[in-house]
N, C-alpha and C positions, 0 to 999 in steps of 0.2 A: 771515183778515184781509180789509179791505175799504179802499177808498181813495175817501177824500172830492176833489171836484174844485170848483174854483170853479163850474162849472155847476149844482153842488147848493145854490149860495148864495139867500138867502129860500125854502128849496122843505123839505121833509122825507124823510128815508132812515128808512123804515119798515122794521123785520127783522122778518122772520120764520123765527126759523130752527129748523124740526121736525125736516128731515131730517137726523142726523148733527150736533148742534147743539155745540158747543165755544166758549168763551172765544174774543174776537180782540179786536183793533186794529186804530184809524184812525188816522192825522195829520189835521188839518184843515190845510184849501191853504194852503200859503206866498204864493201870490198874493192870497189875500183881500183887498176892498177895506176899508175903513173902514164902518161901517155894515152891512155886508152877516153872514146870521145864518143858521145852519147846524143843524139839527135832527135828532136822532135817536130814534128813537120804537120799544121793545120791543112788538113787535105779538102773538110768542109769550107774552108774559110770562116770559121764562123768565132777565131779563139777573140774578139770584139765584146761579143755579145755572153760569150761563155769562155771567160779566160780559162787560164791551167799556170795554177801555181807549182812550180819547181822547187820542192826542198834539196837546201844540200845537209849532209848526214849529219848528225851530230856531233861538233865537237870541229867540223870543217866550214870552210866557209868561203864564198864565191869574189870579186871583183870588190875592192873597198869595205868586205868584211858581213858582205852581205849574207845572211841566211837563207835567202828565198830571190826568184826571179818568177815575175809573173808573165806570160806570154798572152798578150792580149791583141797585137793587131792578125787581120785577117790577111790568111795566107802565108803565117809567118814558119820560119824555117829557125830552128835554136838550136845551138851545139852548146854543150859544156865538156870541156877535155878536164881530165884530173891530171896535178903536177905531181904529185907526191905532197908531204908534207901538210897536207890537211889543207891545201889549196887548190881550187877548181880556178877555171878560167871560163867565158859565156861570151858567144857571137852572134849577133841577130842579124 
C-alpha cells in the first residue's frame, strides 16, 4: 500500500514496481481541495497482473457512487480531480 497526500495534488505518482511487486491500495486525501487532480501512472506496466485499488475518503464517492476504482490494465495512466461536495470525478 501507498498513501496519497494532498502534496501529490496536480503532480503524478508514477510506480514502478519490479522489486517484489503485488496488488495495493491508496485512499486519495480527505483534504483534497476542489479542483485539485491526482494522478497515477503504471510505469512497470504491470497494474494487469498486480492491480492498485483507489479508495475515495470516506463519506465521498467517485463516478455513479462508486467507492473504489481499481486500475488494472498495463500502462495505465488514472486522474481523479475532486469537485467539491464529497464528489471525485476519474479518467483512464
Amino acid at each position: 500500500a501507498f498513501v496519497m497526500t494532498t502534496a501529490d495534488a496536480n503532480g503524478h505518482v508514477g510506480l514502478n514496481r519490479v522489486a517484489a511487486p503485488a496488488a495495493s491500495s491508496t485512499p486519495l486525501p480527505s483534504g483534497a481541495q476542489p479542483g485539485q487532480t491526482y494522478t497515477i501512472e503504471d510505469l512497470a506496466k504491470n497494474f494487469n497482473l498486480y492491480p492498485v485499488t483507489v479508495n475515495y475518503p470516506g463519506g465521498m464517492t467517485g463516478p455513479n457512487g462508486s467507492t473504489e476504482q481499481i486500475l488494472n490494465v498495463n500502462g495505465q495512466s488514472a486522474s481523479f480531480t475532486y469537485y467539491g461536495s464529497n464528489q471525485w470525478g476519474f479518467k483512464s
